[in-house]
BALOBA-1460 file (C-alpha; in Angstrom, 3 decimals):
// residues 305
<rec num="1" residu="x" x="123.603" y="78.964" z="92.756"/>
<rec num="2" residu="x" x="123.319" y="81.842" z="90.807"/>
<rec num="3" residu="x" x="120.015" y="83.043" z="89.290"/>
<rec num="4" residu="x" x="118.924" y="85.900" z="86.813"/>
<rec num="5" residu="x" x="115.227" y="87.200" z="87.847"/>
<rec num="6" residu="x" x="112.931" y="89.116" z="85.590"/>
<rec num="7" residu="x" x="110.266" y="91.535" z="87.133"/>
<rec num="8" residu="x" x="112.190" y="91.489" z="90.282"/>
<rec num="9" residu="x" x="110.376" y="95.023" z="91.264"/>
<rec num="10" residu="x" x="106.950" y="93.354" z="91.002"/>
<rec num="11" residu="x" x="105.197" y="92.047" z="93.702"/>
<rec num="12" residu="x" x="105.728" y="88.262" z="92.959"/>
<rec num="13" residu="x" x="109.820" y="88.867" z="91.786"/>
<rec num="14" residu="x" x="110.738" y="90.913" z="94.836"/>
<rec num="15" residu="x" x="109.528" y="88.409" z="97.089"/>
<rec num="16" residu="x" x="111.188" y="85.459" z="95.112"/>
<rec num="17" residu="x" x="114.347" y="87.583" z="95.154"/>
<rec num="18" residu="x" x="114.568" y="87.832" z="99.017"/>
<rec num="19" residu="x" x="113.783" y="84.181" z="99.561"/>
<rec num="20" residu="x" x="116.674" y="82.840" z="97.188"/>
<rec num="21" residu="x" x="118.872" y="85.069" z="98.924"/>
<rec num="22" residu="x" x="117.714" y="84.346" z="102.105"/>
<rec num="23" residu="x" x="118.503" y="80.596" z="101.049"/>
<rec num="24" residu="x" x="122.461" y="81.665" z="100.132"/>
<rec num="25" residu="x" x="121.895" y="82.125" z="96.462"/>
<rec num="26" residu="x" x="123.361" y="85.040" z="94.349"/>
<rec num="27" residu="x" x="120.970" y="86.726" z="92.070"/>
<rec num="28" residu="x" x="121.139" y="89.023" z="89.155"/>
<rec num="29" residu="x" x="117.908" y="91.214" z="88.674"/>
<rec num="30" residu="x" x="117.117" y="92.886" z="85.307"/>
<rec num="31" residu="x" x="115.264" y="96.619" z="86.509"/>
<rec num="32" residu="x" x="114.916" y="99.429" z="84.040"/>
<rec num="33" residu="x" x="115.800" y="101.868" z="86.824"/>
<rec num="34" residu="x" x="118.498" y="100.239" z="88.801"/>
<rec num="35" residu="x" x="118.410" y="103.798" z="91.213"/>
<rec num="36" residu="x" x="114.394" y="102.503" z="91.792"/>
<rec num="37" residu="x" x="115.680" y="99.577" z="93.208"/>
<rec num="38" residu="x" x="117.026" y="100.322" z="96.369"/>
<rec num="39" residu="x" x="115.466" y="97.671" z="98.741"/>
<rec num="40" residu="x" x="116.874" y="95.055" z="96.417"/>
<rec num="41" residu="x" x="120.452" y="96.271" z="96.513"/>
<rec num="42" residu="x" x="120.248" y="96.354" z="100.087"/>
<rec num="43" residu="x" x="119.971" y="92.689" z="100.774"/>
<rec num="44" residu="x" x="122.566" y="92.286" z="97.891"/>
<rec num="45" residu="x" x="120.531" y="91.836" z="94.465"/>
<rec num="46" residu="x" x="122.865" y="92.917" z="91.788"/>
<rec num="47" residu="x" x="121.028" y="95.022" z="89.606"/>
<rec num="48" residu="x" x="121.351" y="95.542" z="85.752"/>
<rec num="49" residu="x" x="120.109" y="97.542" z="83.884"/>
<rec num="50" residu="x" x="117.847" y="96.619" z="80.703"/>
<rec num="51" residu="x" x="114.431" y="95.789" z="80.185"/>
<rec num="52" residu="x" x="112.920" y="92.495" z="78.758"/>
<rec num="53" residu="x" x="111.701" y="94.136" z="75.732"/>
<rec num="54" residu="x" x="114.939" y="94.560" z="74.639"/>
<rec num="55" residu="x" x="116.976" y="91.152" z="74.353"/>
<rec num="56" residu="x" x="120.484" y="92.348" z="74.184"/>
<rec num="57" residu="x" x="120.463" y="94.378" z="77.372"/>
<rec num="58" residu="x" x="120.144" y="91.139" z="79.542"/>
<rec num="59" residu="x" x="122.887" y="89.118" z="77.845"/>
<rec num="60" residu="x" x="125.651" y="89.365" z="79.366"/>
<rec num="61" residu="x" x="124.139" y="89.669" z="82.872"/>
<rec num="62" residu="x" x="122.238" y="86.138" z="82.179"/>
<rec num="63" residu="x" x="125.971" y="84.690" z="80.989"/>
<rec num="64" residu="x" x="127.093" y="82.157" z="82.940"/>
<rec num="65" residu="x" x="123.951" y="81.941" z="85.144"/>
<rec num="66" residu="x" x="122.497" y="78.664" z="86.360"/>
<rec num="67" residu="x" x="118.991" y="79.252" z="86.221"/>
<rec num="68" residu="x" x="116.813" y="81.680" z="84.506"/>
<rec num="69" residu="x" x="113.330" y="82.942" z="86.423"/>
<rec num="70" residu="x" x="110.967" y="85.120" z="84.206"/>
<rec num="71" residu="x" x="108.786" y="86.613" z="86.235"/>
<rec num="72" residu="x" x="108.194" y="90.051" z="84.282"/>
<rec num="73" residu="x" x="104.985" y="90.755" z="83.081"/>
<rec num="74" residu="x" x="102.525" y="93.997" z="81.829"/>
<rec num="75" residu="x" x="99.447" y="93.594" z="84.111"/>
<rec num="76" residu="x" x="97.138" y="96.034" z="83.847"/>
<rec num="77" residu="x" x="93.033" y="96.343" z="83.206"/>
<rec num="78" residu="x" x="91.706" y="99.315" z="81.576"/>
<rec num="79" residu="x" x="94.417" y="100.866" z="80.635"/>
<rec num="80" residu="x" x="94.223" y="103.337" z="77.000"/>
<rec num="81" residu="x" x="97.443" y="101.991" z="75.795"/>
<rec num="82" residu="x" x="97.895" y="98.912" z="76.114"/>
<rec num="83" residu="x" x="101.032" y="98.275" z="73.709"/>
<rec num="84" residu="x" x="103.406" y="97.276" z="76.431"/>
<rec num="85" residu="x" x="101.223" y="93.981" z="77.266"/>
<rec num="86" residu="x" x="102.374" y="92.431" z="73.548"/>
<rec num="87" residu="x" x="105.895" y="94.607" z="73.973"/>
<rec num="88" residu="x" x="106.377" y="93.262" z="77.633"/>
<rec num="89" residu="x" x="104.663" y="89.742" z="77.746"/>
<rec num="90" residu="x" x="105.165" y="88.558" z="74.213"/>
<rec num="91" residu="x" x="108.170" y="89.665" z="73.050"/>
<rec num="92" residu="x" x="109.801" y="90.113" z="76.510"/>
<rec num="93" residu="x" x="109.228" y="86.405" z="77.032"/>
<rec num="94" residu="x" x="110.197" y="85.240" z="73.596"/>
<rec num="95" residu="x" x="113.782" y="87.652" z="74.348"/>
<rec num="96" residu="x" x="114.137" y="86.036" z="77.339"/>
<rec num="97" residu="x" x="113.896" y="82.480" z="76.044"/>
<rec num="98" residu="x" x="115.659" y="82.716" z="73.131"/>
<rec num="99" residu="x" x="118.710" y="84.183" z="75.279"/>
<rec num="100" residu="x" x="118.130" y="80.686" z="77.376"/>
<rec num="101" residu="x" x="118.929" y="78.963" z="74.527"/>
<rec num="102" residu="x" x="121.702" y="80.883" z="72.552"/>
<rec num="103" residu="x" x="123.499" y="80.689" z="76.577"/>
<rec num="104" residu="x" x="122.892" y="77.496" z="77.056"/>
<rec num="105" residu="x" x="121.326" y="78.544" z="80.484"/>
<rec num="106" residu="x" x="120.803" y="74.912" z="82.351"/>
<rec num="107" residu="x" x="116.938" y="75.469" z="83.226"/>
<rec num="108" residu="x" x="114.221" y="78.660" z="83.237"/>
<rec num="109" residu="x" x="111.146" y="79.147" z="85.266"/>
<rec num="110" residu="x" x="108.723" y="80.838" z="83.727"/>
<rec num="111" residu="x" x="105.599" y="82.489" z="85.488"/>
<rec num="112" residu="x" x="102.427" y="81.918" z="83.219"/>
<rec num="113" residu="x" x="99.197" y="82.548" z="84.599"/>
<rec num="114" residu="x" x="95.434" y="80.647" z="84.808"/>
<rec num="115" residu="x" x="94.328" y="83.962" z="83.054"/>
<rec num="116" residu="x" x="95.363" y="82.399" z="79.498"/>
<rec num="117" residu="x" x="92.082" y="80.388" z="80.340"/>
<rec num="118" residu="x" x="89.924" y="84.109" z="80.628"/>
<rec num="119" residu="x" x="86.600" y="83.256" z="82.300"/>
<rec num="120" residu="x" x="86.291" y="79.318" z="83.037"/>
<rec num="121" residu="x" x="82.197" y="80.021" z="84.104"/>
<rec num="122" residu="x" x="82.450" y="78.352" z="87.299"/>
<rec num="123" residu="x" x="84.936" y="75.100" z="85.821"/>
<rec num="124" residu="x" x="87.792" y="74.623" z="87.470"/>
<rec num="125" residu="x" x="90.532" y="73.651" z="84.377"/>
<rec num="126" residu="x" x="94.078" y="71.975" z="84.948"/>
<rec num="127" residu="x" x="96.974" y="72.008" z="83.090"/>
<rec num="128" residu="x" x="95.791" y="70.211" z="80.123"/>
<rec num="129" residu="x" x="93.077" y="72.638" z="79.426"/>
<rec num="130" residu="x" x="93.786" y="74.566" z="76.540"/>
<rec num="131" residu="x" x="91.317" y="77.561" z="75.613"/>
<rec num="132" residu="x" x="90.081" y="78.275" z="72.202"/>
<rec num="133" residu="x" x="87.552" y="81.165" z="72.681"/>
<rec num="134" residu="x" x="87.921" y="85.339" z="72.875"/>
<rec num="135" residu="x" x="90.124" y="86.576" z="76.063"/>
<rec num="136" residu="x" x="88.470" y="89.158" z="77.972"/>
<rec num="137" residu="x" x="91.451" y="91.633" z="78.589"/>
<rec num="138" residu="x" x="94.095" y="92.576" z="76.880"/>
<rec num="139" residu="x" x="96.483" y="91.134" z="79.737"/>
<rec num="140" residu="x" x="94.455" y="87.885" z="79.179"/>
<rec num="141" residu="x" x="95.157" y="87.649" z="75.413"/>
<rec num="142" residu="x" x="99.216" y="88.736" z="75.615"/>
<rec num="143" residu="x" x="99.723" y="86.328" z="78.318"/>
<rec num="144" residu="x" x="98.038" y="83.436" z="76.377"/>
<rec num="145" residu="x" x="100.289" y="84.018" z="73.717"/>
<rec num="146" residu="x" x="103.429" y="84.142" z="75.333"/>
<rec num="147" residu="x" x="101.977" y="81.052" z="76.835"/>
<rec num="148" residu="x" x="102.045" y="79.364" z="73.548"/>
<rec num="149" residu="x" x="105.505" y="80.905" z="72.710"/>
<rec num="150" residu="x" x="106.717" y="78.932" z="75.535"/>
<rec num="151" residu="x" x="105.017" y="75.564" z="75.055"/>
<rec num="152" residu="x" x="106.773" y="75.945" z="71.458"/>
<rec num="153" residu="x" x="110.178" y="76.346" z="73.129"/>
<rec num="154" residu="x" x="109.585" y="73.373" z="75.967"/>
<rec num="155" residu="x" x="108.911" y="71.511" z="71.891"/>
<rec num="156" residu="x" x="112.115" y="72.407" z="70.903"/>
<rec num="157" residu="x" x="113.878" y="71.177" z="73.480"/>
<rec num="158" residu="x" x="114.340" y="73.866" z="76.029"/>
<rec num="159" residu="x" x="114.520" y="72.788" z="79.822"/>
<rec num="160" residu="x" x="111.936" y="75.390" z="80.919"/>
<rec num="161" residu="x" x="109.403" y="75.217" z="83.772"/>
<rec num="162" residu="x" x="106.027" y="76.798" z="83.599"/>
<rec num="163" residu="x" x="104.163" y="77.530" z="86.302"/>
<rec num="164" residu="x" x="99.906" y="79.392" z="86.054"/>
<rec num="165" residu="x" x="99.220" y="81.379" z="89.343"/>
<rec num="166" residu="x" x="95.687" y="82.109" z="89.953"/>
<rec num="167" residu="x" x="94.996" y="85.245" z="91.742"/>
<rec num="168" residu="x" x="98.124" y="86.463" z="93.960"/>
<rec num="169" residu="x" x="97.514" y="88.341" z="97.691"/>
<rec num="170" residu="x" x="99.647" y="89.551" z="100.196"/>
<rec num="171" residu="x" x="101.327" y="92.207" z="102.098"/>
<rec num="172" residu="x" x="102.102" y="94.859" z="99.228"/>
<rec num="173" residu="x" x="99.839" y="93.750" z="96.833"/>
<rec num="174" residu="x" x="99.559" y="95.680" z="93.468"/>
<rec num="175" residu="x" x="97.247" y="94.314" z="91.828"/>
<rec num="176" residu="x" x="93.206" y="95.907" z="91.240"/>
<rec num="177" residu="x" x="91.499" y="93.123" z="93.782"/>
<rec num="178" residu="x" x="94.431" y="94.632" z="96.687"/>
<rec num="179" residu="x" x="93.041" y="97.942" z="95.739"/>
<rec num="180" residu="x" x="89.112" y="96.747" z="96.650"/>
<rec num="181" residu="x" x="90.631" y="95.313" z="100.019"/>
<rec num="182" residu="x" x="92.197" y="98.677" z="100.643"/>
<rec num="183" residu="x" x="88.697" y="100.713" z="99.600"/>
<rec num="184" residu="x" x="86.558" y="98.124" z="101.518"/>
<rec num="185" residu="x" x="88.853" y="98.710" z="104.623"/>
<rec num="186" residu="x" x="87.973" y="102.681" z="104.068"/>
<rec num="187" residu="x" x="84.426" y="101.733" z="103.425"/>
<rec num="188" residu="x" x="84.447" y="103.257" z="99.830"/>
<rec num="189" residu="x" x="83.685" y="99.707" z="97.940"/>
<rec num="190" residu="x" x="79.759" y="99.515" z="97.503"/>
<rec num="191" residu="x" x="79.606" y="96.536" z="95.459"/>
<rec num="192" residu="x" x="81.121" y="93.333" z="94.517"/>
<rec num="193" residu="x" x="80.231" y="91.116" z="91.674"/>
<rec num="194" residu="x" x="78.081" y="88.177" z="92.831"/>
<rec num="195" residu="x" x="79.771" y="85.792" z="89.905"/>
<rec num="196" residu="x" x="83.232" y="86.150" z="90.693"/>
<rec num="197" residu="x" x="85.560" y="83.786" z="92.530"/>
<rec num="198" residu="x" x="89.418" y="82.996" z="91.947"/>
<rec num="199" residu="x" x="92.108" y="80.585" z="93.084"/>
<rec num="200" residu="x" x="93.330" y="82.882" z="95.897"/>
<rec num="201" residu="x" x="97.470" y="82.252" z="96.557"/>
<rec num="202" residu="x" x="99.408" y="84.053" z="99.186"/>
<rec num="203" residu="x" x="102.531" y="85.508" z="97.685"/>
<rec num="204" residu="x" x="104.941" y="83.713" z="99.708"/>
<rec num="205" residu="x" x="103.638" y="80.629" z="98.617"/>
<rec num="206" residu="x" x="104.264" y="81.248" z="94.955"/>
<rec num="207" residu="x" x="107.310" y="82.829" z="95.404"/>
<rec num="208" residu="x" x="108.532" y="79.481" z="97.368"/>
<rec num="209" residu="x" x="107.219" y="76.971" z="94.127"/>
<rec num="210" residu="x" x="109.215" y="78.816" z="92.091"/>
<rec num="211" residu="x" x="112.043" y="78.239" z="93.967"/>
<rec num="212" residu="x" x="110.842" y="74.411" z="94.357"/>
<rec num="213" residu="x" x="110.115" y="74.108" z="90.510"/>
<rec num="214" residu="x" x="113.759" y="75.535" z="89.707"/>
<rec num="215" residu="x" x="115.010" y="73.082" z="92.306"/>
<rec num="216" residu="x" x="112.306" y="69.844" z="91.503"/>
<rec num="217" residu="x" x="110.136" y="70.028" z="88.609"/>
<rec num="218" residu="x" x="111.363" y="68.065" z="85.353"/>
<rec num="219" residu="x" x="112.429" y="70.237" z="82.647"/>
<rec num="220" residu="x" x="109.146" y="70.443" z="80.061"/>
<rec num="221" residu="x" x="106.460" y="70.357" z="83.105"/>
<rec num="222" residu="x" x="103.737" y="72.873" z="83.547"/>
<rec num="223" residu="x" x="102.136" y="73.042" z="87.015"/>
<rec num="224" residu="x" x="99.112" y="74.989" z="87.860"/>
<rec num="225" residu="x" x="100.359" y="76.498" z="91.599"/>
<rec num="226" residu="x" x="96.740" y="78.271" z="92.091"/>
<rec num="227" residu="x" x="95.395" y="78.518" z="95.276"/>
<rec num="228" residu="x" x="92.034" y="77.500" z="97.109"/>
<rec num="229" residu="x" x="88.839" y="78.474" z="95.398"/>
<rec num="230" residu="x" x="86.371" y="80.915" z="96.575"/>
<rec num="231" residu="x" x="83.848" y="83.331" z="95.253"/>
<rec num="232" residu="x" x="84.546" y="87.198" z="96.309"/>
<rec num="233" residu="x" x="81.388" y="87.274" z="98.189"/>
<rec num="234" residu="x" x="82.938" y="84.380" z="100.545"/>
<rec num="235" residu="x" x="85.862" y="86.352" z="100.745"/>
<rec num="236" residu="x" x="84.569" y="89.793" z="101.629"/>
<rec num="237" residu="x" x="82.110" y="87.203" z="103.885"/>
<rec num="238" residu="x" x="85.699" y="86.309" z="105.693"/>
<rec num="239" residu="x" x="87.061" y="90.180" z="105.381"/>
<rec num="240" residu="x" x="83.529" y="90.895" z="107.681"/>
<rec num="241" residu="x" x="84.503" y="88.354" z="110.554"/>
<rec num="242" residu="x" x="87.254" y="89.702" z="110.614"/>
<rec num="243" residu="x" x="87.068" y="93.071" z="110.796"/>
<rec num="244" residu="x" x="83.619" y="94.051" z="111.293"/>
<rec num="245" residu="x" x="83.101" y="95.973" z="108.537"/>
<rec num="246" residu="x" x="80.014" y="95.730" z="106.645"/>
<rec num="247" residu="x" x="80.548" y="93.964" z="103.553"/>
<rec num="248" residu="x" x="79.823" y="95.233" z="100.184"/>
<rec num="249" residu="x" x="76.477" y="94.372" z="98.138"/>
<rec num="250" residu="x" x="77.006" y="91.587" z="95.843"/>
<rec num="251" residu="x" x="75.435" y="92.620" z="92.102"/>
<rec num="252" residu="x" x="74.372" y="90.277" z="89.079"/>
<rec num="253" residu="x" x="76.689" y="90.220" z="86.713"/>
<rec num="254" residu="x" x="74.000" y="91.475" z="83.912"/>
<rec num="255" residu="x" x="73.953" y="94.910" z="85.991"/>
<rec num="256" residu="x" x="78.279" y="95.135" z="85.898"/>
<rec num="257" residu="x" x="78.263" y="94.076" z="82.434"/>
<rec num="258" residu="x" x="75.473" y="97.450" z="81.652"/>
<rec num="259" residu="x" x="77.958" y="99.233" z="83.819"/>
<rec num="260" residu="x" x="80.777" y="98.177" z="81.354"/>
<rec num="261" residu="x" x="78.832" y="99.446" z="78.183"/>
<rec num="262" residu="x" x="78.183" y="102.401" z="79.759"/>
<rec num="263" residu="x" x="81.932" y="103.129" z="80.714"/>
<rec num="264" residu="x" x="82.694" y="102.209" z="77.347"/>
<rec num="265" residu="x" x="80.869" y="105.297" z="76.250"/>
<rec num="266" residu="x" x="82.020" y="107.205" z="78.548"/>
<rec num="267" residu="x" x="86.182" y="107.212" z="78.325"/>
<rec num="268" residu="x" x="85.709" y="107.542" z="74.688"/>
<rec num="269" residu="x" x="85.675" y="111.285" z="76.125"/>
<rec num="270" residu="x" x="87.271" y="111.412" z="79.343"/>
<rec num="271" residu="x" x="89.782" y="108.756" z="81.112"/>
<rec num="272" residu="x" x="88.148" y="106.798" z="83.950"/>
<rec num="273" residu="x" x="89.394" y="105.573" z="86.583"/>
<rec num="274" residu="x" x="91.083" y="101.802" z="86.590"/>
<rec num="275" residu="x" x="88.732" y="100.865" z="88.581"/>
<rec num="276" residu="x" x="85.458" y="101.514" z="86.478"/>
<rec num="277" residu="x" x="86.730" y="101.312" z="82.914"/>
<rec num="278" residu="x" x="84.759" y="99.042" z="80.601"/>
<rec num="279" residu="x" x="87.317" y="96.381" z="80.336"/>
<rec num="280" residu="x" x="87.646" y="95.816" z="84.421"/>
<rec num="281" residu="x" x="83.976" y="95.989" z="84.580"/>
<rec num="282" residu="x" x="83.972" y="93.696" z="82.247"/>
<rec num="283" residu="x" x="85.780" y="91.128" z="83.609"/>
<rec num="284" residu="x" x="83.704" y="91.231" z="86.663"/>
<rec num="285" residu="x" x="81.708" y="88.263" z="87.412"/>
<rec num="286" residu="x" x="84.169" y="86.093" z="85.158"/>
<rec num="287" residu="x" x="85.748" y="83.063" z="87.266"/>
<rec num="288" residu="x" x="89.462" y="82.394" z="87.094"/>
<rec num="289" residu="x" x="89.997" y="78.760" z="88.717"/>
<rec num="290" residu="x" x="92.810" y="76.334" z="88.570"/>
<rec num="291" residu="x" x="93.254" y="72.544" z="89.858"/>
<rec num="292" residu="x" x="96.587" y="72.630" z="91.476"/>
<rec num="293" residu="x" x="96.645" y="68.606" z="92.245"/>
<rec num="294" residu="x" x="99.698" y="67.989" z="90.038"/>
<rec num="295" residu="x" x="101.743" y="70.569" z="91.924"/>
<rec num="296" residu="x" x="100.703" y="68.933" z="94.980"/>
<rec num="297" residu="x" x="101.101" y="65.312" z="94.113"/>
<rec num="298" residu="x" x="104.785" y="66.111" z="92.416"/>
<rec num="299" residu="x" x="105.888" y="69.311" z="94.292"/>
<rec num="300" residu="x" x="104.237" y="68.983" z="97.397"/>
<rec num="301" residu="x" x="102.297" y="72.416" z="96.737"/>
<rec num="302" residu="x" x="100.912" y="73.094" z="100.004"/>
<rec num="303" residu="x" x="99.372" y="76.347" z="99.635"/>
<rec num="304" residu="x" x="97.867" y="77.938" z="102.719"/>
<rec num="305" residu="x" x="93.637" y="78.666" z="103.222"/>
């Protein structure tokens, strides 16, 4: 078959890439900088130049295609400007579904997330959830609404697949929770928030649903794909047995909140780093947690502890 990927220089899309080829498929990669790219041309990604945000450069390359994946998306916490999450994950994914349509492309994945639910205090929500209260980030809120853009298309008749990844790990791992592996591992990471706990995934296994929902799921289906639950302190608990390293002090979340109001004050004059800004601390002690029994019952999601 032959597929056009989104985001296929993200963690998540470069792994997807190298699995459908590994399987024999030929895919077509949107990058904004195809000479950034390298590894994917190597195991024979064809690379095109363009960039979600603007619809016409991925036309022609999605022409002809047999499925679409949309994996692209602006993640980022405490960042100053944050006008590429709408210009990325709004209008990116309404660009890329509209070009679905006006193609005829025979069925899209698209990669959602269980952050459109922001903080589920401790509940763990399925698909049918639908959250009506303030997002906590700025990736939370542009995601939620591209979320919506695409339940309108799946309305209209699109066949489009989406799928809501909790919390994504692995070997390369970009996001701010690889960083506090990588600082604990150095013994720079103090503290963890006591309140926190995701649906932990490993990458391969959400790279490989996507290839199973392309290949499986009924156009108009959303599946949750998150992984087991667990608080950070039971993970940082695991990181310990395994490697001996004291684990970091586990703080209310009143005291990373404070922290949060304080940063706030504070990068009003100077920029702080991603780690400490007032919008990742305050995030911290939030729970992001997903029931992934439909993808198991009509997938067979199987996703490693």
């Amino acid at each position: 078959m032959k597929y056009f990927l989104t985001g296929a220089t993200g963690f998540v899309g470069k792994r997807l890439a190298q699995m459908l080829k590994e399987r024999g498929h030929e895919v077509v990669a949107v990058v904004r900088s195809p000479d950034k790219a390298d590894d994917l041309k190597a195991i024979g990604v064809s690379l095109v130049k363009g960039d979600v945000a603007e619809k016409e450069s991925m036309r022609q390359a999605m022409q002809g295609c047999d499925g679409v994946f949309h994996v692209a998306a602006w993640y980022k916490l405490g960042q100053r400007d944050k006008t590429p999450g709408w210009k990325t994950n709004v209008e990116g994914t309404l660009n890329v579904l509209e070009l679905v349509r006006e193609l005829n492309i025979p069925k899209c994945v698209y990669t959602s997330t269980l952050a459109i639910n922001s903080d589920t205090h401790g509940a763990i929500r399925d698909e049918t959830f639908r959250f009506t209260g303030r997002h906590i980030s700025e990736y939370d809120r542009t995601k939620a609404a591209a979320h919506e853009i695409a339940d309108q298309f799946i309305k209209e008749g699109l066949p489009l697949v989406i799928l809501m990844p909790g919390l994504i790990y692995g070997p390369g791992g970009t996001s701010l929770s690889d960083e506090a592996f990588r600082l604990y591992l150095k013994k720079q990471l103090p503290v963890i928030p006591a309140r926190s706990a995701y649906s932990w995934a490993h990458v391969d296994d959400i790279a490989g649903m996507h290839i199973t929902a392309m290949e499986k799921a009924a156009s108009g289906s959303t599946y949750s794909i998150a992984g087991p639950c667990h608080t950070m302190i039971e993970a940082y608990q695991m990181a310990y047995e395994i490697t001996g390293i004291r684990k970091p002090i586990a703080v209310p979340t009143f005291l990373t909140r404070s922290f949060s109001l304080l940063a706030g004050l504070v990068e009003i004059i100077i920029p702080m780093p991603e780690l400490y800004t007032s919008e990742t601390l305050g995030i911290q002690g939030s729970t992001y947690l997903g029931d992934n029994s439909k993808a198991k019952r009509e997938l067979g999601y199987n996703p490693r502890p």
